[in-house]
N, C-alpha and C positions, 0 to 999 in steps of 0.2 A: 706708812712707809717708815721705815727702822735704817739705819746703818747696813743691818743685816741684809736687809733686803736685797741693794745696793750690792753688797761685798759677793753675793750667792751670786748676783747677773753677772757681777763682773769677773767671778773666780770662770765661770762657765765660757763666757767671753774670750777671756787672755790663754785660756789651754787652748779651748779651741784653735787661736790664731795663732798660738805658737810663742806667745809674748812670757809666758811665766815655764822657768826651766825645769822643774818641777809642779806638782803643786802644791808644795807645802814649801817653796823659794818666798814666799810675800804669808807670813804670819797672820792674823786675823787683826791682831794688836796694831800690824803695818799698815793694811786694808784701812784700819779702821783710822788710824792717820790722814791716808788719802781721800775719805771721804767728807773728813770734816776739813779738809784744807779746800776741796772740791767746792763743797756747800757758803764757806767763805768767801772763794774766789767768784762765785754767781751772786754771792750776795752783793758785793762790790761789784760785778758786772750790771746785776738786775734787781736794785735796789725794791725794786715794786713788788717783786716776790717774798719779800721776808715784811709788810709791814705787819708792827704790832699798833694795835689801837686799846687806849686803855690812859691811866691819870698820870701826867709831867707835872713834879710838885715843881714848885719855886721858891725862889731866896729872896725872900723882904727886903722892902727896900731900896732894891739893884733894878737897872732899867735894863739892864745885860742877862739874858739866864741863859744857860747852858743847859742841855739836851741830858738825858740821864746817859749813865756811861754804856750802857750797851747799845747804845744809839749811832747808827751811822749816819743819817741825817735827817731833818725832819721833815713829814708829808704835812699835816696838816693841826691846827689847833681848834677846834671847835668852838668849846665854851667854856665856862666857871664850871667846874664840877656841882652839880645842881642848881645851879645859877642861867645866869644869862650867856647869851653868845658874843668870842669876839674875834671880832672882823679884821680880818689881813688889810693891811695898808701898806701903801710905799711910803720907806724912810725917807726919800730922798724929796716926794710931796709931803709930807710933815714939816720936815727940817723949813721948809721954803714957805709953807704955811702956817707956821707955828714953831719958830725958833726956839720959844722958851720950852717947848711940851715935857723936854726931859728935866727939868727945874720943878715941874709940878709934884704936889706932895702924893702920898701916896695913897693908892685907893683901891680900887676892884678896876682891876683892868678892861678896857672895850675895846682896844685895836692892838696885835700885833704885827710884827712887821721882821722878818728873813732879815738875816746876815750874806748879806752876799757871798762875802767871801770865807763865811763858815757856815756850813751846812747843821753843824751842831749849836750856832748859836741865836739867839733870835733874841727882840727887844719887844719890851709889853711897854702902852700908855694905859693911864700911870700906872707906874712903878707900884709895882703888889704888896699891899699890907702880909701882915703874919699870917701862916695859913693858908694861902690861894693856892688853891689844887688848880689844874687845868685838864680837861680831858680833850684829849688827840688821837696823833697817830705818827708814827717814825718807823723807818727802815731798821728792824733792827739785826745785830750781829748773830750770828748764830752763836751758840754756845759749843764747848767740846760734849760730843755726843757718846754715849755707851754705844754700844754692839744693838739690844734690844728698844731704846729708845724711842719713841714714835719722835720724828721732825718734825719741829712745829712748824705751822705756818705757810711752808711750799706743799704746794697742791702732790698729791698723789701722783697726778700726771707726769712730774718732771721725775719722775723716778729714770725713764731710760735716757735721761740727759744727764743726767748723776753720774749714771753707771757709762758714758760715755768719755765724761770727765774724769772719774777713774782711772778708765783705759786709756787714755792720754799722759798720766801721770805715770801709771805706770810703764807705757810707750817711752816716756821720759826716760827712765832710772834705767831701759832696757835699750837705752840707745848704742851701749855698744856693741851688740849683737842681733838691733831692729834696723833696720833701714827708716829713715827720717821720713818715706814716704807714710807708711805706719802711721806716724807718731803723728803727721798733719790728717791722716785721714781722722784720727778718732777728734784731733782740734777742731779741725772744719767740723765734724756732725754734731759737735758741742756748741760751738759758739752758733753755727748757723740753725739749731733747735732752739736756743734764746733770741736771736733776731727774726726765727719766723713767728715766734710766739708774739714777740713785743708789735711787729708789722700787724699779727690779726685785729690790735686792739683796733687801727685805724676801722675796721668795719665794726665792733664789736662795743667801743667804747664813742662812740658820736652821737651828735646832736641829731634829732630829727632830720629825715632828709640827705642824712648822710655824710654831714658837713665832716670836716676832719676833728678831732678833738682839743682844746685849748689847749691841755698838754701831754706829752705823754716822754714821761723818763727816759 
């Protein structure tokens, strides 16, 4: 799935309904504005669909690391990059169990532990020598995309959720001569094609038996 792709559904779309006054009113250049703002605004909606899995270096030293910057927030940390695995923990049982942990010198890390109130930052015991790769996985942001493109990461499938998102945008910018009903119809088939997606996981991502999932974004 390309940009293009995308800009072709949706050029065909908005004649059709009457939404573009021309069709050469919305540029390719423009189109392609609104798809990468589209692909943004889902990614921020539905974090789960853009992860990247791959190596989060870190800074020696610091019990504090921060997320690499295309990172909208982090899913999971595995292990030492060739090394051992390390284990999520609560800061809050640390702290209670082991007041001193963050005083300890530095080593090869075995538990990390969420920033709660930042999704970009997280704390390694102990605090990481020079060098410590860690391999994971993060939400990340989409980048601005060419026309031809492939988009990384979001499934094939979300392509006529794209291209609904689109039509909402552009619903937007035509709202003075669309009626608002319009502009909610193409909202509702967007937002409510991301919440039936994320609802399938309930059967799709469970335990044996059916149980519901521990979590789900």
């Amino acid at each position: 799935m390309t940009p293009n792709d995308i800009i072709v559904d949706a050029r065909r779309l908005a004649q059709d309904n009457g939404l573009l006054r021309t069709p050469d009113t919305y540029t390719a250049a423009a189109l392609l504005g609104f798809v990468n703002q589209i692909l943004r605004q889902t990614a921020i909606l539905r974090p789960d669909l853009f992860v990247l899995q791959g190596d989060i270096a870190t800074t020696a030293n610091v019990v504090e690391q921060s997320m690499p910057s295309d990172s909208i927030r982090l899913m999971n940390i595995f292990a030492i990059k060739n090394g051992n695995a390390v284990l999520e923990v609560s800061r809050e049982a640390l702290d209670q169990s082991y007041p001193q942990w963050r005083t300890v010198a530095a080593g090869t890390p075995v538990n990390y532990m969420r920033h709660v109130q930042n999704p970009n930052k997280f704390f390694l015991y102990p605090r990481p020598t020079s060098g410590i790769v860690l391999t994971g996985e993060y939400a990340q942001s989409p980048p601005a995309y060419t026309l031809s493109q492939n988009i990384a990461l979001l499934p094939d499938a979300f392509q006529p959720t794209m291209v609904m998102g689109v039509l909402m945008l552009i619903a937007g910018v035509e709202n003075a001569t669309v009626d608002a009903a319009r502009f909610k119809q193409f909202q509702d088939s967007y937002t409510q094609a991301l919440g039936v997606n994320l609802q399938a996981r309930a059967l799709t991502d469970t335990k044996e038996g059916g149980l519901p999932p521990e979590q789900v974004i």
